[in-house]
C-alpha positions as CSV (number, residue, x, y, z in Angstrom):
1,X,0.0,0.0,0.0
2,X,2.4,2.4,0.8
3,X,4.6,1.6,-2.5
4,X,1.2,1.6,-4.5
5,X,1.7,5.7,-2.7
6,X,4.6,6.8,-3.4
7,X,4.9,5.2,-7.0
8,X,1.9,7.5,-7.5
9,X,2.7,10.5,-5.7
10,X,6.0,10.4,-8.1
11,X,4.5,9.1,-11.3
12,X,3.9,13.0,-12.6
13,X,7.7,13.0,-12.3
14,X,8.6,9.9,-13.9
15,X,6.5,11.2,-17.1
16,X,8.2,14.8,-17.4
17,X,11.2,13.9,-18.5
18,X,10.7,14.7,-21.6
19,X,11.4,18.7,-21.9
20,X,15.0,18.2,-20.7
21,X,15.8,14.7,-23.0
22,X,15.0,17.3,-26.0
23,X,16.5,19.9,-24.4
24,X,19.7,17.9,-24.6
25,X,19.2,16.0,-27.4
26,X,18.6,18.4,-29.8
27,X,21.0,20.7,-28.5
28,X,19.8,24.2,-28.4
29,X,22.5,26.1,-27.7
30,X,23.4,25.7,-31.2
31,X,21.2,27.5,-33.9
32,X,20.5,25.7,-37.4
33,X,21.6,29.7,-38.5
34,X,25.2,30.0,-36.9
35,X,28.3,28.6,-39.5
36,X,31.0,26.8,-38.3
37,X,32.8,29.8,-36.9
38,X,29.9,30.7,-35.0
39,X,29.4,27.3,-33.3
40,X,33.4,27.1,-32.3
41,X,33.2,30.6,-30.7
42,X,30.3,28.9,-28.7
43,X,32.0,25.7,-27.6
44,X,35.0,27.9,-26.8
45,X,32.8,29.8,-24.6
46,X,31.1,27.4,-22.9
47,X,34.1,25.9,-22.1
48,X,35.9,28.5,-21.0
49,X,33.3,30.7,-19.1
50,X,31.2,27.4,-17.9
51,X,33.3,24.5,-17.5
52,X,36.1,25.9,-15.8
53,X,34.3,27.8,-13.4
54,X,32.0,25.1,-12.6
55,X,33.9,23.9,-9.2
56,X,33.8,28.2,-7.9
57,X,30.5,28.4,-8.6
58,X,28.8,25.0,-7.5
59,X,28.7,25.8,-4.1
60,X,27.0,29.0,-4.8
61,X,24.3,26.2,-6.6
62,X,24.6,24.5,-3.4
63,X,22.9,27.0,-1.9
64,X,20.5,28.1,-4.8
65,X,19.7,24.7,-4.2
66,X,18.8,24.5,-0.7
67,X,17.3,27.7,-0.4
68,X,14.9,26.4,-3.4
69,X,14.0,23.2,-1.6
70,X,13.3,25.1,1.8
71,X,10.7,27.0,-0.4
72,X,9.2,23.8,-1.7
73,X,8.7,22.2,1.3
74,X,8.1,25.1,4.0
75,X,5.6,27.4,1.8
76,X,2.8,24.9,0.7
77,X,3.6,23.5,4.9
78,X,2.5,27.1,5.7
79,X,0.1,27.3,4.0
80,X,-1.5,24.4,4.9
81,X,-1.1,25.0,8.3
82,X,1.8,22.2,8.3
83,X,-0.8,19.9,8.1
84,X,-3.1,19.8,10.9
85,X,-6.1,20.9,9.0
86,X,-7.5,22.0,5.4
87,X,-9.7,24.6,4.7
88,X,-12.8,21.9,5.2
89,X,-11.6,21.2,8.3
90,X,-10.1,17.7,7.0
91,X,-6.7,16.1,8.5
92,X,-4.7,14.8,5.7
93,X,-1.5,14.8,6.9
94,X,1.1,15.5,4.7
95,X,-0.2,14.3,0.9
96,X,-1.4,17.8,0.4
97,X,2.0,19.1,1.4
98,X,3.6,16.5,-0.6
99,X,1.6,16.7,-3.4
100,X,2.3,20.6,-3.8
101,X,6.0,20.4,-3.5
102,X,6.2,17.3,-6.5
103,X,3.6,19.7,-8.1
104,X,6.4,22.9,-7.7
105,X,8.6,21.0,-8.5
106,X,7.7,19.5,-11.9
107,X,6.6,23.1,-12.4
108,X,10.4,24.8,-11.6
109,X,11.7,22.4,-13.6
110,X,10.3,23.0,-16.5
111,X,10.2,27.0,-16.4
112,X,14.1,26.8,-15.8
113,X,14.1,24.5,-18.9
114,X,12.8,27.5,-21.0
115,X,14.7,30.4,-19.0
116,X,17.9,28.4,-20.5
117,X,16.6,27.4,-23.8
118,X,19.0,29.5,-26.2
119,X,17.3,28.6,-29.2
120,X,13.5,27.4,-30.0
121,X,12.4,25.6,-32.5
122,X,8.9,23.9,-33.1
123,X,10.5,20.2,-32.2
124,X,11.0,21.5,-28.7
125,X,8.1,23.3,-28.3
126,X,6.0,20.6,-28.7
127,X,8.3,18.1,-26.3
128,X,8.3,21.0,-23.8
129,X,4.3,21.2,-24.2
130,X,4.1,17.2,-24.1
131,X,5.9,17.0,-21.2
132,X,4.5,19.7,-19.0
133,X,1.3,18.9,-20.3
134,X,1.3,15.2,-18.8
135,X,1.8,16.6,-15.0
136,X,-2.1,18.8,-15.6
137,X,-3.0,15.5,-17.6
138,X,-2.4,13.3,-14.4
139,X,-3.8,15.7,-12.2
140,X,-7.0,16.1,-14.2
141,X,-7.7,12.0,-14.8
142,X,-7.2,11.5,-10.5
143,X,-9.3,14.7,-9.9
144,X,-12.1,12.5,-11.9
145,X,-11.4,9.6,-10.4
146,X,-12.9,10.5,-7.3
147,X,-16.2,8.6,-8.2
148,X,-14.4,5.3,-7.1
149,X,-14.2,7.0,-3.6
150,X,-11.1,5.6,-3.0
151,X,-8.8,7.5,-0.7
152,X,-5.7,8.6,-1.9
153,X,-8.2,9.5,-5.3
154,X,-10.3,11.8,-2.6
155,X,-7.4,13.5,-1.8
156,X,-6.2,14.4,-4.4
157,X,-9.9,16.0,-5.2
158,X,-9.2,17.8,-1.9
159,X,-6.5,19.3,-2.4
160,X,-7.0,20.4,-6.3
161,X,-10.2,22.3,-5.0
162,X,-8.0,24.2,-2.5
163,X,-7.0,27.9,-2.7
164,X,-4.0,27.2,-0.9
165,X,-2.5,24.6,-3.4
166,X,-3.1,26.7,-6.6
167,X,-1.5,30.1,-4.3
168,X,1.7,27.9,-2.9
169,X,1.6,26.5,-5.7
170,X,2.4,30.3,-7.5
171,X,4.5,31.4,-4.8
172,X,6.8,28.8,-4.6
173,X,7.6,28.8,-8.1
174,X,8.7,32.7,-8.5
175,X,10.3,32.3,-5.2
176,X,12.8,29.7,-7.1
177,X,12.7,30.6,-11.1
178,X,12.4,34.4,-10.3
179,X,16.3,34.6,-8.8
180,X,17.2,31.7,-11.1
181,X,16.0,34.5,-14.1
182,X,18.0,37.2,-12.7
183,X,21.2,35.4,-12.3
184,X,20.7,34.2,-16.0
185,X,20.2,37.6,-17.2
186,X,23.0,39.6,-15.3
187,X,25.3,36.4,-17.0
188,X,24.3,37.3,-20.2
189,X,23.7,41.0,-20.2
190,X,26.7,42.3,-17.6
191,X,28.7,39.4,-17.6
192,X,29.2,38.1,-21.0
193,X,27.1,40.3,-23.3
194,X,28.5,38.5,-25.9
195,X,27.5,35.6,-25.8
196,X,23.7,36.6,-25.7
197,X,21.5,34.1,-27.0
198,X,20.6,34.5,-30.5
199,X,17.1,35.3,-31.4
């Protein structure tokens, strides 16, 4: 039973993966428009101004890091009054808590996916829609489920019909991708102008 759980409370993240396979894949830092010359100014840059600087700057990630999974856990606890009761007055416990942060979570991933996306083309768009799109698709076919009255269904019909899940839900996301955009834009506009992405 508590497998059946968590195999479920996961399985909107074991069916996003596809925004950052493409993303790598069909590797977007590199435009179908830039010749040869272009493409090993890129590689030089990334090498030089990412690579190397990778070990300075992953602690500083570290804490990016922590910071961001302090905002997925503790806002949507907050809010839902770390789970002693619901708006109903209903005791959960801690799936609606849970079920935010995965929900977050799926959520940052994929706005940080497009905040780095140098180059779009239609191929990614429509992996990047796919993928997000199966999360609300999940969401939506247990939300209807509830007919079966089965309990882990009834929650999660709970907690979709709660203010507090679609507010945390906001919050914690421009808590995390907000700073993660600013970071991203002083590196390209102050930093290394250029090297801006290509439109």
């Amino acid at each position: 039973m508590i497998f059946e759980e968590v195999f479920w409370s996961f399985f909107p993240i074991f069916l996003t993966f596809f925004a950052i396979y493409m993303y790598t894949y069909a590797d977007q830092n590199a435009s179908v428009k830039q010749n040869e010359a272009e493409l090993s100014f890129l590689y030089k840059y990334q090498k030089e101004a990412i690579v190397r600087p990778i070990a300075a700057s992953f602690q500083g990630w570290q804490v990016f890091a922590f910071a961001s999974s302090c905002a997925m856990y503790f806002v949507p606890a907050w809010a839902f009054n770390n789970a002693l009761t619901n708006f109903r007055g209903q005791t959960i416990g801690y799936t609606e808590i849970g079920f935010t942060s995965m929900c977050a979570l799926v959520i940052i991933h994929h706005v940080i996916l497009v905040i780095s996306t140098r180059n779009w083309t239609l191929f990614l768009v429509r992996w990047y829609l796919l993928s997000i799109g199966l999360l609300f698709l999940i969401i939506a076919i247990n939300d209807l489920m509830t007919i079966n009255a089965d309990l882990f269904q009834s929650e999660y019909f709970i907690v979709m019909h709660t203010p507090q899940y679609w507010l945390s839900l906001l919050l914690t996301v421009g808590m995390v991708c907000i700073p993660y955009y600013l970071v991203q834009s002083v590196w390209y506009l102050i930093l290394f102008p250029k090297y801006k992405p290509t439109a």
